[in-house]
N, C-alpha and C positions, 0 to 999 in steps of 0.2 A: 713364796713360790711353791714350799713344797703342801701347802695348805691349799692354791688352787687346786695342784693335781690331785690330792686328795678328796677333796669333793669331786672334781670331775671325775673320779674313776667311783665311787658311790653313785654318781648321776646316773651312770651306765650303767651298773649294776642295776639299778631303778626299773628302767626300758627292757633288759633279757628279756624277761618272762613274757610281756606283751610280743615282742618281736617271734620269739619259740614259739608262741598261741599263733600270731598270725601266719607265721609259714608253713604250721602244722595242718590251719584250717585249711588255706592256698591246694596243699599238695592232695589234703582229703579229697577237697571238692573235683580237681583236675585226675583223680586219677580213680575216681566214680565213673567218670565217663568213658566211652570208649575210645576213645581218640588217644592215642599213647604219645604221638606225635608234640602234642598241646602240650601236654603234660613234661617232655625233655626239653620244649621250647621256653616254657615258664621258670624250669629247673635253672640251663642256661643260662636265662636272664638276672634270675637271682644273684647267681654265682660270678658273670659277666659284675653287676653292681654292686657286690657285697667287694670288688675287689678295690675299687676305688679310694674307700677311706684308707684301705691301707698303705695304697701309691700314695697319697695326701702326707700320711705319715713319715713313710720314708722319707719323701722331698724335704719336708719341713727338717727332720732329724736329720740330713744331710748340711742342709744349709747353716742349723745351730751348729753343728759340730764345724763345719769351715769356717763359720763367722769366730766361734771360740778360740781355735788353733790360729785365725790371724792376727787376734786379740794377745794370745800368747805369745808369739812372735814379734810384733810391734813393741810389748812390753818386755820381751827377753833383749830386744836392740836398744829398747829405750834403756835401760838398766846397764846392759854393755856400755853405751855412750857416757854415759856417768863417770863410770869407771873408770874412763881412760880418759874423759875431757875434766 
């Protein structure tokens, strides 16, 4: 397990720099122009979608952590019943 996360966080570290380039280009080109407008609306939307993988995260890290503690539980009863039966 902890061999996937390890690659996976290498993988991502992989993509930064592309992602840094592209949003660096993005903001250049939008903020050449006069339109400022464009420019806050593009911002926005970054920021708007950049937040999503982190809600994604949460959810999932919420659900491991409740799925483990009822895991705990069931095995703390299971282990009780032993004991007394």
């Amino acid at each position: 397990m902890r061999r996937i996360i390890y690659i996976s966080i290498f993988i991502m570290f992989l993509f930064v720099s592309n992602s840094e380039a592209q949003c660096a280009m993005c903001r250049a080109v939008l903020e050449s122009g006069g339109d400022n407008s464009t420019a806050e609306g593009m911002n926005q939307g970054i920021v708007y979608l950049m937040a999503f993988p982190y809600i994604m995260i949460a959810v999932i890290g919420f659900f491991i952590y409740k799925s483990r503690k009822k895991a705990k539980a069931e095995e703390a009863r299971r282990g009780g019943d032993k004991e007394t039966g």
